[in-house]
N, C-alpha and C positions, 0 to 999 in steps of 0.2 A: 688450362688450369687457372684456378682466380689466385691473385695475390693474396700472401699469408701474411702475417706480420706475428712476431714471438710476443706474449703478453708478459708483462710484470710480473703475473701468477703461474707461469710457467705451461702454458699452454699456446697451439697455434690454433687460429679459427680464420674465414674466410675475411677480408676486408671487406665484402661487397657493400654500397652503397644504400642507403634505406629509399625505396622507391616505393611510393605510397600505390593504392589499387591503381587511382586516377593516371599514372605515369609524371609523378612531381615528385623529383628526388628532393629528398630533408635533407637541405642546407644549413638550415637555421633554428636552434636549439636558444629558449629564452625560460631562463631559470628564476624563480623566487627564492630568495635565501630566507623572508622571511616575511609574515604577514602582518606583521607591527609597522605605524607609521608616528611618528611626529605630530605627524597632522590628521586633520580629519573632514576631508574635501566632499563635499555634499553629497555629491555625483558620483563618489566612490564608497563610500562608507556610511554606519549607520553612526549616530552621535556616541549612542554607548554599546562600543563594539563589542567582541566576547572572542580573543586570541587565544589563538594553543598555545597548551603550557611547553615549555620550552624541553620536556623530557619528547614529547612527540617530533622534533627536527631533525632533520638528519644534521648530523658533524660537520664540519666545513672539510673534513678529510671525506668525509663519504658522498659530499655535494662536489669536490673536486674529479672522485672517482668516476661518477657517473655522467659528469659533464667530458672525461677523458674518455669513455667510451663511445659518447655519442660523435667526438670528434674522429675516433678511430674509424666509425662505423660513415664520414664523411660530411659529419658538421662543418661549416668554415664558419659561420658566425655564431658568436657567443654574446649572448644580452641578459647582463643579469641585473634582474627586478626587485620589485619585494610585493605590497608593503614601500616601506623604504630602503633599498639594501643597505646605507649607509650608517643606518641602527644598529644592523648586525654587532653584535659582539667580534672583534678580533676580524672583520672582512678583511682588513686590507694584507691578510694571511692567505686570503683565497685568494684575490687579485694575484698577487705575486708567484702562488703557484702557476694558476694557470697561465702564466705569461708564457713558461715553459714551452707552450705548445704555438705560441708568438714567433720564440724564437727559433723552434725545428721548423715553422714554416707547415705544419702542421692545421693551422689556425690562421684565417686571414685576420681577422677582426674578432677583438675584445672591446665591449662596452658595458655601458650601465644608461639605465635611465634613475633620474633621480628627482628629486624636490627641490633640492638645493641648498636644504637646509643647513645640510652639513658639510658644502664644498668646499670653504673657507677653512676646513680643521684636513680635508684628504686631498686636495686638486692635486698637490706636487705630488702626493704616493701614488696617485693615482696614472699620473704622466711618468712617471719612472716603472710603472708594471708596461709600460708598452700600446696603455691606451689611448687613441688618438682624438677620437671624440665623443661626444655622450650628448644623450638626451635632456632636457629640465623643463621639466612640468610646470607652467604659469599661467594662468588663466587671466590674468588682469595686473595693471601696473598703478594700481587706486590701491594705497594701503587700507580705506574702510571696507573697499567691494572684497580684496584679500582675506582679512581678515572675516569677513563674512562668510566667503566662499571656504574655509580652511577653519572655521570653526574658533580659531584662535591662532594662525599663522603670523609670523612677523615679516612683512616682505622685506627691509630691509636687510636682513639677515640670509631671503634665497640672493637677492641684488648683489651683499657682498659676497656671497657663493660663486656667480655667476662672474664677476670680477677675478677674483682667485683663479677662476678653471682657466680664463683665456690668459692671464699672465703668467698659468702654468704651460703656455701653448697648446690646449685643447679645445678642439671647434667645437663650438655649442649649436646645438640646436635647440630651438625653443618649441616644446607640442603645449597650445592650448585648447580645452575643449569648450566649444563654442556652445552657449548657453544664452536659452529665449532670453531676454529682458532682465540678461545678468550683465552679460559682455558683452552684446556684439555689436553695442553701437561703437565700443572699444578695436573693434579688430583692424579696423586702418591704423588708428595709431600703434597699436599693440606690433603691429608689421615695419612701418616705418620705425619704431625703435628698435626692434629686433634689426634690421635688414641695413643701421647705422652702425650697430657695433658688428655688422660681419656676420650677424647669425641668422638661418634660414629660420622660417617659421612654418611650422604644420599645424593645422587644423581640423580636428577631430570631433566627429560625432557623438553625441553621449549614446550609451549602449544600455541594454537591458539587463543588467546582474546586480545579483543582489537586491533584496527587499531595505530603502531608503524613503526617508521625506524630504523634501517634495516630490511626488510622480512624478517619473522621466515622461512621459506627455506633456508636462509644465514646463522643461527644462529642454526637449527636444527643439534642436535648430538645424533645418537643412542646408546643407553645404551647399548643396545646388543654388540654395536664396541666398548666400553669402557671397557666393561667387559672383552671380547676377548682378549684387548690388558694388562689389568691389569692383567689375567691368563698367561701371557708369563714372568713375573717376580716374583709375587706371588703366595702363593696359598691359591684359597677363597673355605673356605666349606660350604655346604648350613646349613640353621638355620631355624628351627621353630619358633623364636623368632618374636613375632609382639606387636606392641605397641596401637595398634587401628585405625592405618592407613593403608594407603597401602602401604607401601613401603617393600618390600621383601629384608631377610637382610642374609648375610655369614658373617663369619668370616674370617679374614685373617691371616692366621699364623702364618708369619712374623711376622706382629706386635701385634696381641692378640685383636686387635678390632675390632668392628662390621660396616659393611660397607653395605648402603640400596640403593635398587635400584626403583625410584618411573617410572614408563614406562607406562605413560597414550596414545602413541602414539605405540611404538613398542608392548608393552605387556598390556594390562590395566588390572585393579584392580574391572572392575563394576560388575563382579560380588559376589563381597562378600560385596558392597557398605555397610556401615551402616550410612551414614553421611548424613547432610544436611547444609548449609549454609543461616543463616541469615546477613541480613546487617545494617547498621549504621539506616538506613530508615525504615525497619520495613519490610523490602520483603525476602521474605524466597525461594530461592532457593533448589530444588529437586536435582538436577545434576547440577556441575560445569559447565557441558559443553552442556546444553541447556539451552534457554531461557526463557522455562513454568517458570513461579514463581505464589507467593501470596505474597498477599499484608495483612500482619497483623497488621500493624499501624492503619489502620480503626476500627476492632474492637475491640483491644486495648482502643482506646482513644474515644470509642462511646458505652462503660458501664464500670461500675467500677467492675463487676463480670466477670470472667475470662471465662466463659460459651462460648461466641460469638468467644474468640482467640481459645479455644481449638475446636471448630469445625470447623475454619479455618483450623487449620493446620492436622485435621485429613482428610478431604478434600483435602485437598495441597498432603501428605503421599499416601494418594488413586491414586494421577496423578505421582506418582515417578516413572522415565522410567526405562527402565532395563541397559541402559548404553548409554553414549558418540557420536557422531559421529565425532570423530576428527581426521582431517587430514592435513598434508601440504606436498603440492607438488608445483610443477612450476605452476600446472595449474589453482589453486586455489590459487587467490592471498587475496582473503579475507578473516579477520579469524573466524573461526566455530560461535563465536562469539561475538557480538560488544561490550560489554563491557568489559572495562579491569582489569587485576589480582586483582586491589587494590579494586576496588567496592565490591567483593565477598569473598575480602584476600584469604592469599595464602595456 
């Protein structure tokens, strides 16, 4: 007989674990609180965006709700996105709840990926909900290229973010996305400064979502050419080390730190997939890079028993493809698909 566990709503249902068709049980649940950013990073977004209005979000009680069922039904990692989440109104309400599930041991890991923006006003709140370390998005350490890159970004201000998090004792890691004849004559030093202050650096391929200018063709840089050229100075040796994403990590010798390499275009990662993407809105994405979803805001907010969302989403888990179709070339001007980075985060 499968273990029961008694719900909030007064009901018992099975614990079983979500196992996709492929045999990859969902581990790892990564939520959008919200599709607003600060910024407006090239490669992510259009210049002048067009965001839901904010009656279409779910609650930060009913984004808690539904991230606790996904943990019931055997999430251990929780990563929440946006956008920027740190825009959210009143987030670090939701941080603190979910800690809850920290402390029952419930939840191995609570994080965030962020910008930076705002770490300097939450690092400590954020280190007292039980988080240990988080992601920040920086693509260049040239305040003009920054600022270029970001539309109107102040890097001084991710810089003193990033300052904040570790004197709040949390490990940073740094993902920047590697872009033709933006940054990447940047990325040694971009590694060597990452890899002084203690923090690993990932490096990621631009992807095809969302309609932007410039063509991801213009902006696409293969990992594989980066690595090539980083092996004619350094030397990187390969690591077993994974953190519950994909990103595939070496060490570099030189300088003693670990350098990731996320290649959803030249190498992908679907088949060890264990993730799924929720959003601000309640639709639960399968794969990043198709556009099957479910829509669990309906029966969420149409009983107050969690019964109707968990058979959503083991339904949803039953349609999860086995991987991607992403591609860009000249000839494919459109991308894989039309929504962009910030609806799904990143």
């Amino acid at each position: 007989m499968a273990d029961t566990t008694v719900l909030d709503r007064g009901e018992a249902r099975p614990t079983l674990p979500l196992v996709d068709p492929f045999a990859r049980a969902i581990t790892y649940l990564r939520v959008s609180v919200t599709d607003r950013c600060d910024l407006r990073c090239v490669y992510c977004m259009a210049e002048d965006m067009h965001f839901l209005p904010k009656r279409d979000l779910l609650t930060l009680e009913e984004l808690d709700r539904l991230c606790s069922v996904f943990i019931r039904r055997g999430v251990r990692k929780l990563r929440i996105t946006g956008g920027e989440p740190l825009v959210r109104r009143d987030i670090m309400r939701l941080f603190g709840s979910l800690s809850r599930h920290l402390d029952s041991g419930a939840l191995e890991e609570l994080t965030l990926t962020t910008n930076g923006t705002q770490l300097a006003r939450h690092a400590r709140d954020l280190a007292a909900c039980g988080i240990r370390r988080i992601n920040v998005s920086l693509d260049t350490l040239s305040p003009a290229t920054f600022r270029t890159l970001t539309r109107w970004g102040d890097l001084d201000k991710v810089l003193a973010g990033i300052d904040a998090a570790q004197e709040a004792g949390l490990a940073v890691k740094i993902n920047a996305v590697a872009l033709k004849g933006v940054n990447e004559d940047e990325i040694p030093a971009l590694m060597e400064w990452a890899h002084g202050r203690g923090m690993d650096l990932t490096l990621i391929e631009v992807m095809p979502l969302g309609e932007i200018e410039p063509a991801r063709v213009d902006q696409f840089l293969p990992l594989s050419l980066v690595k090539a050229r980083l092996t004619e100075r350094y030397t990187l040796d390969e690591l077993d080390y994974r953190t519950g994403g994909p990103a595939r990590y070496v060490r570099v010798r030189e300088t003693g730190g670990r350098l990731g390499f996320i290649t959803p275009m030249t190498h992908n990662f679907c088949e060890s997939c264990n993730r799924v993407r929720l959003t601000c809105t309640g639709t639960l994405y399968m794969c990043l890079g198709q556009e099957d979803a479910a829509d669990l805001r309906t029966p969420l907010r149409a009983s107050m028993s969690d019964g109707p969302v968990e058979e959503a989403i083991e339904r949803a888990i039953a349609r999860k493809p086995r991987g991607h179709d992403f591609v860009i070339d000249r000839r494919r001007r459109q991308p894989a698909v039309g929504r962009h980075m910030s609806v799904t985060g990143g």
